[in-house]
C-alpha positions in Angstrom: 0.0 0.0 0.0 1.2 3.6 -1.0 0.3 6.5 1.6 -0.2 10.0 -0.1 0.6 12.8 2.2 -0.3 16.7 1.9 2.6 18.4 3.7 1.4 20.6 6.1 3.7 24.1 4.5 1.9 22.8 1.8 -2.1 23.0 3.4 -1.1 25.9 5.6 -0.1 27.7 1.7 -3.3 26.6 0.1 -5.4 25.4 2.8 -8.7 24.9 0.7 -7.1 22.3 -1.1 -9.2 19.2 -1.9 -7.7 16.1 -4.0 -9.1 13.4 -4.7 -7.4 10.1 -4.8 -9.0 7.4 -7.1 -7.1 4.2 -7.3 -7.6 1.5 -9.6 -6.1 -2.3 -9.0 -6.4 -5.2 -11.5 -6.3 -2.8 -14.8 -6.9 -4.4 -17.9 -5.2 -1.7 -20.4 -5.2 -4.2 -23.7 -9.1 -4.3 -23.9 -11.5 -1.4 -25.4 -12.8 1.0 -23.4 -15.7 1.7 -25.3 -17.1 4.5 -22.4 -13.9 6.5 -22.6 -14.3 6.3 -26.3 -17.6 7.7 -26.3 -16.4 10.5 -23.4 -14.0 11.4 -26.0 -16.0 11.6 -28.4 -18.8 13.5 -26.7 -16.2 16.4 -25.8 -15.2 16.7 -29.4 -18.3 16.8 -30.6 -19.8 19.2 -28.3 -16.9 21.4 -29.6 -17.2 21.1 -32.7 -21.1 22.3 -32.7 -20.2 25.3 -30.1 -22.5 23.7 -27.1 -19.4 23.7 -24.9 -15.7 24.8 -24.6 -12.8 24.3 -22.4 -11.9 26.2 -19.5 -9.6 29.0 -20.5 -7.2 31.2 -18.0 -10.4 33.6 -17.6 -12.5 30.7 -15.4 -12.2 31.0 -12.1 -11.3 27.2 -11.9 -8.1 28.2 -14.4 -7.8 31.5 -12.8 -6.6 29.6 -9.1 -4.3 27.8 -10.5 -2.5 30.5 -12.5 -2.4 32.6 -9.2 -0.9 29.5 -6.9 2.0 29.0 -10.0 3.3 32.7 -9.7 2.9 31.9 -5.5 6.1 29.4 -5.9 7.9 31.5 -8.6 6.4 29.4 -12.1 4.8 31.7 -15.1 1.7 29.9 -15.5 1.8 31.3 -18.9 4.8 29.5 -19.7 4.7 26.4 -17.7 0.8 25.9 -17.8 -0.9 23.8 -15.5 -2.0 20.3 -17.0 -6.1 21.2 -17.5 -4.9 24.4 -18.6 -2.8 23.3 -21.7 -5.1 20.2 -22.2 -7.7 22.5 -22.9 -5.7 25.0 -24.7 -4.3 21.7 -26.7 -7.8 20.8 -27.8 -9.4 24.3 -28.4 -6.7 24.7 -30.8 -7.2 21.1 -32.6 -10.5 19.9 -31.8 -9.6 17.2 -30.7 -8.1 15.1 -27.1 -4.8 13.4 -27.7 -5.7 9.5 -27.4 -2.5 8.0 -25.4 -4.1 4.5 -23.9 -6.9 4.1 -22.1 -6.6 4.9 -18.9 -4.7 8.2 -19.5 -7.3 8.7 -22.3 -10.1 8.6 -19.2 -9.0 11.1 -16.7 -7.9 13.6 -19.9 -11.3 13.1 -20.5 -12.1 13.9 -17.2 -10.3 16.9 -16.4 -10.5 18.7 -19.0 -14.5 18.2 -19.3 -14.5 19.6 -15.3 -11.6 22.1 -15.8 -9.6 20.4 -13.4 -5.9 19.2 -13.0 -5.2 15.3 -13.3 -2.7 12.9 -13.5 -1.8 9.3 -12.7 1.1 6.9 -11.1 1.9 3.5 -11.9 2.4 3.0 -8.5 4.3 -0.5 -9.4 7.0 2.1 -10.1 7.1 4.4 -7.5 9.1 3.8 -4.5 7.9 4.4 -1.2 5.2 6.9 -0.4 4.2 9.9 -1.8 4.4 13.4 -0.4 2.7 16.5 -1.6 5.5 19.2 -0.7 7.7 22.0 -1.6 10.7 20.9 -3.6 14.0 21.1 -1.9 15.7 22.2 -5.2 18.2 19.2 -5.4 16.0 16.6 -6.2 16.1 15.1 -9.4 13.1 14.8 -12.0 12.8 13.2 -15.4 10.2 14.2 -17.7 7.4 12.2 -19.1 8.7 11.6 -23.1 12.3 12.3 -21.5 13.9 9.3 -20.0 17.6 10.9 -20.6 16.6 14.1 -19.4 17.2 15.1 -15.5 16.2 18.2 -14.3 15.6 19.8 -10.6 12.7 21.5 -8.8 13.1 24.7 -8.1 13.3 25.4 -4.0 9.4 25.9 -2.9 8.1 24.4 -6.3 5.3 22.7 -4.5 5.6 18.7 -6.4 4.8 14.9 -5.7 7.7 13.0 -4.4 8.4 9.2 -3.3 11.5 8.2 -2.1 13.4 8.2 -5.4 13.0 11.8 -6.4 10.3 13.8 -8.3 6.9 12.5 -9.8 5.6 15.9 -11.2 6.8 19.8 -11.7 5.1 22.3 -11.0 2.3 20.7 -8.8 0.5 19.4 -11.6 2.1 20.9 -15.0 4.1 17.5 -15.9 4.4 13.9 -14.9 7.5 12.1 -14.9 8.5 9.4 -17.1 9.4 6.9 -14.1 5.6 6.5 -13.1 3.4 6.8 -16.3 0.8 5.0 -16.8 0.6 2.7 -19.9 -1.7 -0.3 -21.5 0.4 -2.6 -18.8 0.0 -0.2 -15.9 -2.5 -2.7 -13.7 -2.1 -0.6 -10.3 -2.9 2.8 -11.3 -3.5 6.4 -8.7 -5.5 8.9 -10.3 -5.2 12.5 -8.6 -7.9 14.9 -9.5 -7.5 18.9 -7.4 -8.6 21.6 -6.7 -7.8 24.8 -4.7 -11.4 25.9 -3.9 -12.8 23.0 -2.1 -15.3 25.4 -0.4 -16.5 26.6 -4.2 -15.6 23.7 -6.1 -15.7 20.6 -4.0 -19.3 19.4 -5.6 -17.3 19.4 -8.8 -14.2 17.7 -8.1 -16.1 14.6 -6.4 -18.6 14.8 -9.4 -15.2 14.0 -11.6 -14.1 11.7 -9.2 -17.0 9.3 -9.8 -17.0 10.2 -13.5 -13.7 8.5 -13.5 -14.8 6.0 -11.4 -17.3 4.7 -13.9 -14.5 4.9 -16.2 -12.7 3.0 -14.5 -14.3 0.0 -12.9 -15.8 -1.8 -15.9 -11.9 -2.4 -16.7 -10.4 -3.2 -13.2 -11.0 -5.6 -10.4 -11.3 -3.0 -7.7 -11.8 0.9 -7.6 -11.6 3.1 -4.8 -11.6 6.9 -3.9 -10.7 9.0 -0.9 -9.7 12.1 -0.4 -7.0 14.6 0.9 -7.4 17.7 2.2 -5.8 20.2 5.2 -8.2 18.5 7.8 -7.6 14.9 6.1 -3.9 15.0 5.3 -3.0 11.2 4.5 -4.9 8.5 2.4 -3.8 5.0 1.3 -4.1 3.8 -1.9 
C-alpha cells in the first residue's frame, strides 16, 4: 500500500485544497474502453457544434491555478498547469490526444470539469508519496524524457516518493518513471482543486465520472480524499 501525504507548509499555503485520490487495481489496459471512447468523443463533438468549450485562464477554476504557479515563482503562462494546456491543446485542434486508455479517461475527465489530473503506476514508484515543496536538489525526469534530469526549483510545491520527483510544477508535468501505460495494472489517479469550499461538488462529481470509467476495466476501484483537515490516504 502507497500513503499520499499533503505536507502541512503545503495545506497551511493553500489550505482549501481538496484532491481526490481514485485508485484502480487489477487494470486491464489491452481491452477497449468503449465508455472512454464515447467520453471522447462527446467532448469533441460538443466542440465542434459550439454547445461547450474548455476552460480558458479567464474561469475562475483556471484562474486559481494560474495565481498558486506565480505563488512558488512558475509563469503559469509559460509552464501551464496540466487542465490548462489540455484544454488550450484541444481548443486549438479539436480534438483530445488518445495516449491509452486509462490516461485517455481522466484527460477526458479533467478537461471536461476544468480540473488538474494525473496518474502513477504506482508498481513504479518507490515508497510513499508526499505532496510538498521541492528542496531544489531533487532530481526529475520528464514524461517523453527518459535521458533528461532536471531539478525542482526550492518551494516548487511537487509529488515526491522516495526516489525523487513525480511531477513539476504541482501538476504541469508527470515524470517518465511512473506513467501509466496499457500494462500499468495498479494505477493512482489525482484529481485537485484549490477551492474545495467553491468547487468541492465538482471535483467529487469527476471523481466518480472517473470512477465509472474506471471500474468496468479493473477488479477494484476506490476513492478518498485529501485535504488540510484529512492529510493522508492510502491507496
Amino acid at each position: 500500500m502507497t500513503a499520499f501525504r499533503l505536507s502541512t507548509a503545503v495545506a497551511d499555503a493553500f489550505p482549501d485544497t481538496l484532491i481526490a485520490l481514485v485508485t484502480a487495481t487489477g487494470l486491464r489496459g489491452h481491452e477497449p474502453w468503449p465508455s472512454t471512447a464515447a467520453a471522447l468523443e462527446d467532448l469533441e463533438r460538443q466542440l465542434s457544434d459550439g454547445t461547450w468549450r474548455p476552460a480558458d485562464e479567464s474561469d475562475p477554476l483556471i484562474e486559481a491555478w494560474h495565481t498558486a504557479y506565480r505563488s512558488f515563482g512558475t509563469n503559469p503562462r509559460r509552464i501551464r498547469p496540466s487542465v490548462d494546456a489540455l484544454g488550450r491543446r484541444m481548443a486549438k485542434k479539436g480534438t483530445l490526444p488518445r495516449i491509452n486508455p486509462a490516461v485517455d479517461s481522466y484527460n477526458a475527465v479533467s478537461v471536461r470539469h476544468g480540473l488538474p489530473a494525473g496518474a502513477f503506476d504506482l508498481d513504479h514508484v518507490t515508497g510513499d508519496v508526499d505532496i510538498r515543496h521541492a528542496e531544489g536538489t531533487e532530481e526529475f525526469t520528464p514524461l517523453g524524457e527518459p535521458d533528461s534530469v532536471e531539478h525542482p526549483k526550492p518551494g516548487e510545491v511537487v509529488y515526491a516518493d522516495a526516489d525523487g520527483i513525480l511531477t513539476r510544477h504541482w501538476n504541469h508535468r508527470d515524470a517518465h518513471r511512473t506513467r501509466v501505460t496499457e500494462d500499468s495494472t495498479r494505477v493512482a489517479f489525482v484529481l485537485e482543486t484549490l477551492h474545495a469550499a467553491r468547487d468541492g461538488g465538482v471535483l467529487k462529481a469527476a471523481a466518480e465520472e472517473l470512477l465509472g470509467l474506471l471500474a468496468p476495466h479493473a477488479e477494484r476501484t476506490h476513492v478518498c480524499y485529501l485535504s488540510a483537515a484529512q492529510p493522508h490516504a492510502d491507496a
